[in-house]
C-alpha positions in Angstrom: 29.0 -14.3 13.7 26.5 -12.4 15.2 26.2 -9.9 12.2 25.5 -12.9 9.4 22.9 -14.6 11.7 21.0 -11.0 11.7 21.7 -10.6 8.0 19.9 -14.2 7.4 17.4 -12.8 9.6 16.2 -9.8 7.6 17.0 -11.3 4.5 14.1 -14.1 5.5 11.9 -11.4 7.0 12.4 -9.9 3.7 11.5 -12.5 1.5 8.7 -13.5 4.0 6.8 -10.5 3.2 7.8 -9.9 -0.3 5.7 -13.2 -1.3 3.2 -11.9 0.9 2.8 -9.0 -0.9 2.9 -11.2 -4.0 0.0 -13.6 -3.2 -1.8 -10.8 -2.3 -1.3 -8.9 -5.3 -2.0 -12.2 -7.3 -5.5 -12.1 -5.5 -5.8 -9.0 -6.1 -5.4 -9.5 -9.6 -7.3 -12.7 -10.0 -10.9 -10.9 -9.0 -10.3 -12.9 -5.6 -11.7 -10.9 -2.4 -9.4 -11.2 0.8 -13.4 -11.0 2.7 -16.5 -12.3 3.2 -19.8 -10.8 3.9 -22.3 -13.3 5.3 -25.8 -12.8 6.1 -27.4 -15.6 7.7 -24.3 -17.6 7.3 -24.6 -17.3 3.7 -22.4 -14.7 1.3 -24.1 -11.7 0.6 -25.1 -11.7 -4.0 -26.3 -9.0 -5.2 -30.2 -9.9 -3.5 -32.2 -7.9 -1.0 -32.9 -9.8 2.2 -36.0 -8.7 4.0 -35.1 -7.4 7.5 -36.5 -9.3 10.2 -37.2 -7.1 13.2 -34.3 -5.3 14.7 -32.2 -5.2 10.9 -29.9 -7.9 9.9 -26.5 -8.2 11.4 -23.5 -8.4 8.4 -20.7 -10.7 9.3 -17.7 -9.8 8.0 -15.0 -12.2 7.6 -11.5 -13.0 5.7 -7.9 -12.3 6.8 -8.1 -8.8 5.7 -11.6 -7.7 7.6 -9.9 -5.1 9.4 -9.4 -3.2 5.5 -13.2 -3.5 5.0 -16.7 -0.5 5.3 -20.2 -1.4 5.4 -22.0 1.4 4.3 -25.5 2.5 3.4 -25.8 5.9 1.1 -29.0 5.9 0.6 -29.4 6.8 4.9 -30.6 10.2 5.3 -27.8 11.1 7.2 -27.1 14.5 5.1 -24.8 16.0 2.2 -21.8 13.9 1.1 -22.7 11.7 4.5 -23.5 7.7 4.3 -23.8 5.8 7.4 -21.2 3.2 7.8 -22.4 -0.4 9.5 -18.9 -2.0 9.7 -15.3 -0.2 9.4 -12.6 -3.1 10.1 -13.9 -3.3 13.5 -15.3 -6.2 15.6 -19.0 -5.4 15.5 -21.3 -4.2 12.8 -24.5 -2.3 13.3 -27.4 -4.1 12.1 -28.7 -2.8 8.7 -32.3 -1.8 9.1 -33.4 0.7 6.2 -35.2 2.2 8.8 -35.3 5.7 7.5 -35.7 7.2 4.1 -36.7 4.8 1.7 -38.2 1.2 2.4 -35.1 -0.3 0.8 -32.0 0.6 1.4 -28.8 -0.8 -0.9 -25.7 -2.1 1.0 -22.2 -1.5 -0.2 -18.9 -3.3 1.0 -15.7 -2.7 -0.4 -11.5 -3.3 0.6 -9.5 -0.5 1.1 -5.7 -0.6 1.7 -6.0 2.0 4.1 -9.2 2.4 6.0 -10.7 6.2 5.0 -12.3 5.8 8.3 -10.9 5.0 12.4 -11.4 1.3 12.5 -14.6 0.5 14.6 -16.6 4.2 13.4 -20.4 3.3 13.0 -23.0 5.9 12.1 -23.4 8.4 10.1 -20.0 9.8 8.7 -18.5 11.9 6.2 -17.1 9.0 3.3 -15.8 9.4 0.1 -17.2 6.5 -1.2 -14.9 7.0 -4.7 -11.5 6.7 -2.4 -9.5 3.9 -4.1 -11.2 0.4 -3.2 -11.1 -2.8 -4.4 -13.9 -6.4 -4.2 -17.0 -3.8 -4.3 -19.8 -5.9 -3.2 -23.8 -4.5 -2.9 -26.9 -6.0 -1.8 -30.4 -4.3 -0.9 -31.9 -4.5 2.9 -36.1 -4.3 2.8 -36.8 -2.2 6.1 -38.9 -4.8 8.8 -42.4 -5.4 7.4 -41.6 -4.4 3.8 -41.0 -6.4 0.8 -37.8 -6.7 -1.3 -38.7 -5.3 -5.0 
């Protein structure tokens, strides 16, 4: 009957996204990031990169990229302000460190829901203690300056 194909239907829908939830909780759980950031092709470590001219683009990648910020805090963009370089969005805004200090450091984190509209760039009003998860940082010597 019509009604116990629909029931078989939801009941694998269901089940389908119950042990999606669980793998992702597993990875969660295992220290595993769902993303990537690449600079250079290469995963960002906790390092500073020296910026050529015109900053260095991050490349965020993984199946849950559209849950991930870019942000520098140390941008002087003003009180309880950081300026964000990637918020799940398709294109990042290089990272320079071309105000303030001559090196800036780089934060990337997952967040189940974005604290930002996906795709903001620029300096924005973040709560960089909202609940996040796979916190990764790296430093960015502005162009012509030397990493520490």
């Amino acid at each position: 009957s019509k009604t116990a194909k629909m029931l078989r239907r939801y009941t694998l829908i269901t089940l389908s996204l119950l042990l999606l939830l669980a793998a992702w909780t597993h990875a969660k759980h295992e220290n595993t990031c769902p993303y990537d950031v690449k600079i250079d092709g290469n995963s960002v470590t906790n390092t500073c990169y020296e910026s050529p001219d015109g900053g260095v683009l991050p490349e965020v990648t993984g199946s849950y990229k559209s849950n991930v910020v870019v942000w520098d805090p140390d941008a002087p963009c003003g009180d309880g302000k950081v300026f964000v370089h990637f918020c799940g969005g398709k294109d990042a805004h290089p990272m320079t460190a071309g105000a303030g200090g001559l090196v800036h450091s780089y934060y990337s984190a997952f967040f189940d829901v974005l604290p930002l509209q996906r795709g903001t760039t620029g300096c924005q009003d973040f709560d960089v203690t909202f609940d996040k998860h796979c916190s990764k940082t790296w430093q960015v010597a502005r162009y012509q300056a030397k990493c520490p």
